[in-house]
C-alpha positions in Angstrom: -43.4 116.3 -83.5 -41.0 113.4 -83.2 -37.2 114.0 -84.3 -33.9 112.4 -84.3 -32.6 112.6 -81.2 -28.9 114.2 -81.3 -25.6 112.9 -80.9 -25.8 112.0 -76.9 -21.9 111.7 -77.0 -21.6 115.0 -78.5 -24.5 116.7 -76.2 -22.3 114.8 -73.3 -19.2 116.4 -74.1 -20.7 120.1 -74.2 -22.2 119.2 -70.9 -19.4 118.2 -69.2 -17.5 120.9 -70.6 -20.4 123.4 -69.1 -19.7 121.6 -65.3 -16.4 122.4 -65.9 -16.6 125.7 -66.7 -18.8 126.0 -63.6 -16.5 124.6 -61.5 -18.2 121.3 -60.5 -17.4 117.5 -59.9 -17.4 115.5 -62.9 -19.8 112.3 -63.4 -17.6 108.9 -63.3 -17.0 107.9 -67.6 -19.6 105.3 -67.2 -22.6 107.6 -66.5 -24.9 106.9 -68.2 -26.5 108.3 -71.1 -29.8 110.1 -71.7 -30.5 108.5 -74.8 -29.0 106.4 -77.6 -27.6 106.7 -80.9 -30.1 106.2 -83.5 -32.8 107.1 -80.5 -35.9 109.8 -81.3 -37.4 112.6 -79.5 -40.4 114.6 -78.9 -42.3 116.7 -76.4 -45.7 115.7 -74.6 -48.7 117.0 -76.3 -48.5 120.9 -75.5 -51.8 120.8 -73.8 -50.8 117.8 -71.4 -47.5 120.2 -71.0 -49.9 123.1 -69.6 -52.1 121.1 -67.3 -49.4 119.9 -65.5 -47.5 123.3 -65.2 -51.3 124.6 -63.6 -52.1 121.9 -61.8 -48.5 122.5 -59.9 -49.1 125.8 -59.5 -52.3 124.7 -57.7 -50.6 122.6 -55.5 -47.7 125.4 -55.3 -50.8 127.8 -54.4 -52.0 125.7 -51.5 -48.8 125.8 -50.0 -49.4 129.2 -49.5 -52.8 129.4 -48.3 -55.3 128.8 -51.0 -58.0 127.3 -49.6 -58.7 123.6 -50.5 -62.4 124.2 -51.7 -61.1 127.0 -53.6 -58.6 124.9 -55.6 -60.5 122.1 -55.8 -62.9 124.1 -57.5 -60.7 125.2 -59.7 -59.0 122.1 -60.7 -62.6 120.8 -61.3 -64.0 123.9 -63.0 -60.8 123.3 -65.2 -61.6 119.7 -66.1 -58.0 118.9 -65.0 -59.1 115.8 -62.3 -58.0 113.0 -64.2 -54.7 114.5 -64.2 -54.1 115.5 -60.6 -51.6 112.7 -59.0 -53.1 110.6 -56.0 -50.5 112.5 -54.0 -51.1 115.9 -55.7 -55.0 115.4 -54.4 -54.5 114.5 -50.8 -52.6 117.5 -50.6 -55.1 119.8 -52.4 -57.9 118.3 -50.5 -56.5 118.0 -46.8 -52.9 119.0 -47.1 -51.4 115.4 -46.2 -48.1 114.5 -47.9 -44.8 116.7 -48.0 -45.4 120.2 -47.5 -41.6 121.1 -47.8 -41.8 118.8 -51.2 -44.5 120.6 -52.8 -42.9 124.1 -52.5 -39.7 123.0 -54.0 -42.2 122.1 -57.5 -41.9 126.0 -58.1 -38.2 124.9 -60.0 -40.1 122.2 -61.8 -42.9 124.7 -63.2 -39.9 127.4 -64.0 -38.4 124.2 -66.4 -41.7 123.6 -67.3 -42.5 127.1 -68.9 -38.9 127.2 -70.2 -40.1 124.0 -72.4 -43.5 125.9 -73.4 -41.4 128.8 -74.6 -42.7 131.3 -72.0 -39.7 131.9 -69.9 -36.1 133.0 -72.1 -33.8 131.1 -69.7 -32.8 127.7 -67.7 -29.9 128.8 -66.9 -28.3 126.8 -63.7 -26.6 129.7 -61.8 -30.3 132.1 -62.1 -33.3 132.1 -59.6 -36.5 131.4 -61.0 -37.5 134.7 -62.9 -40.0 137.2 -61.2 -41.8 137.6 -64.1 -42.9 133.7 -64.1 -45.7 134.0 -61.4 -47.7 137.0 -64.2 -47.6 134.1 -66.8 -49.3 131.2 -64.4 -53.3 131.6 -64.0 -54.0 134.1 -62.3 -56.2 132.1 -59.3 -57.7 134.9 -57.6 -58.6 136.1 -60.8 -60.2 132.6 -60.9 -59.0 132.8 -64.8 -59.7 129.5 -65.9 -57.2 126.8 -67.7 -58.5 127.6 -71.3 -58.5 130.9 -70.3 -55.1 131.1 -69.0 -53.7 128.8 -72.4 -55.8 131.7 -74.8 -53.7 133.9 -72.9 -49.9 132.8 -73.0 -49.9 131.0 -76.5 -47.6 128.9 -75.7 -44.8 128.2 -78.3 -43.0 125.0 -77.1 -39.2 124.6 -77.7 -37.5 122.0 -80.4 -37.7 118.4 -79.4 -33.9 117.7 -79.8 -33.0 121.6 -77.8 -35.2 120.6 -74.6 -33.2 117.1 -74.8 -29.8 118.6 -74.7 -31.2 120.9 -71.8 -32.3 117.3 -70.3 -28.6 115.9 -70.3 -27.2 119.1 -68.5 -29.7 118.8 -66.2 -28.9 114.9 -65.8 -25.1 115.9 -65.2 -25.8 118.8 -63.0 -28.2 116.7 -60.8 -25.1 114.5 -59.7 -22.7 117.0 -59.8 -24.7 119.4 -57.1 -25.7 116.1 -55.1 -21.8 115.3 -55.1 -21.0 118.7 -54.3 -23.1 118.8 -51.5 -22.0 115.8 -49.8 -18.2 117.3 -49.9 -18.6 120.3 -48.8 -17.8 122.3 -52.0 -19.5 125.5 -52.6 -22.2 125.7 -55.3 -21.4 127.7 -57.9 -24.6 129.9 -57.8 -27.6 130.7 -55.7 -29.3 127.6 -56.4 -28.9 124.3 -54.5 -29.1 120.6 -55.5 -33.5 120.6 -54.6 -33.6 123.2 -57.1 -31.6 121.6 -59.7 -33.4 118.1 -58.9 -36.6 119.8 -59.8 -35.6 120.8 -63.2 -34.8 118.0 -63.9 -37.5 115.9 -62.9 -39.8 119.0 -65.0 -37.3 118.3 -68.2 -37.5 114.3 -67.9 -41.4 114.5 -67.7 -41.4 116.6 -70.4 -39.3 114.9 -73.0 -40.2 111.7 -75.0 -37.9 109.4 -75.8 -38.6 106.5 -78.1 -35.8 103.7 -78.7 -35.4 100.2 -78.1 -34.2 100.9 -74.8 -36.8 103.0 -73.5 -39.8 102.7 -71.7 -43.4 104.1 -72.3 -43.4 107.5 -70.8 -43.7 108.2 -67.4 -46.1 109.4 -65.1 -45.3 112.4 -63.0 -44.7 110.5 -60.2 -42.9 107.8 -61.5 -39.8 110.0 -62.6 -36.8 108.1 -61.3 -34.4 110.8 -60.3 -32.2 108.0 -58.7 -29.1 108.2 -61.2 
């Protein structure tokens, strides 16, 4: 459901205020924002939300010794192909790509299932929660997607909530990445990868419509540059 998108100054403010309280650089004034004034928001289509939450922990899965005819099987059983990235498949299929990359997605399916209303938490100083893996589909189970969705019911969050979420997540990216590069402590367990991949789970998720927005993104074409 499409809503009004809230006050991005305001959301700004309490997000600065949260890297503040966490003991983190601050963004230059002319960071930009998420979103604009006047600007609406709304979730991808819940079941888009769930195929790509699986289909990472496919890939996540692989990384850890599933073997390839196994997942493709399941991906296919699944009738998820069409949405399996080009990358996503050479990995699945003969592990080429990023190995190192693909295990760090295990942040973006904890955002992910934060959005679907599985998980109770995003919170930026906490390790993904041990309880997360029970709530994915259970692969050696070989529990199927419609399966695993009958199971979890998911219940995802408000539009305009996940958005606010989105700008922390947007201040925190830079913060961590300028943290890193002088030396300061983090303020938690998690490091800058970590945060990136929330991020990039939150900005996939969220749709923003205004006259200064693009059509939405494919997973690969998040741009977690700024």
């Amino acid at each position: 459901m499409t809503v009004s998108a809230p006050d991005p100054r305001a959301i700004r403010d309490a997000s600065i205020d949260e890297l503040r309280r966490l003991g983190l650089p601050l963004p230059p004034p002319q960071y930009p924002l998420v979103w604009e004034p006047g600007d609406s928001v709304e979730l991808r289509p819940t079941g888009e939300l769930e195929a790509r939450v699986a289909i990472l922990h496919v890939v996540l899965a692989r990384c850890f010794g599933m073997p390839p005819e196994a997942a493709m099987s399941w991906i296919l059983g699944s009738h998820l192909v069409e949405l399996v990235t080009p990358p996503e498949w050479q990995f699945i299929i003969g592990g080429r790509g990023d190995h190192r990359s693909f295990v760090l997605h295990h942040d973006a399916i904890f955002a992910l299932g934060w959005v679907l209303g599985l998980t109770k938490h995003l919170d930026p100083l906490q390790p993904v929660d041990n309880t997360m893996m029970d709530l994915l589909p259970n692969l050696p189970a070989d529990e199927t997607f419609a399966q695993w969705r009958s199971r979890i019911l998911a219940a995802p969050r408000d539009a305009a909530e996940v958005a606010a979420l989105l700008d922390l997540y947007y201040c925190l990216d830079w913060a961590y990445l300028e943290a890193e590069r002088s030396g300061a402590p983090a303020p938690g367990v998690l490091d800058a990868n970590a945060i990136g991949q929330r991020r990039w789970g939150l900005e996939w998720a969220v749709v923003l419509r205004g006259p200064y927005h693009e059509p939405p993104a494919g997973w690969e074409e998040i741009d977690l540059s700024t």
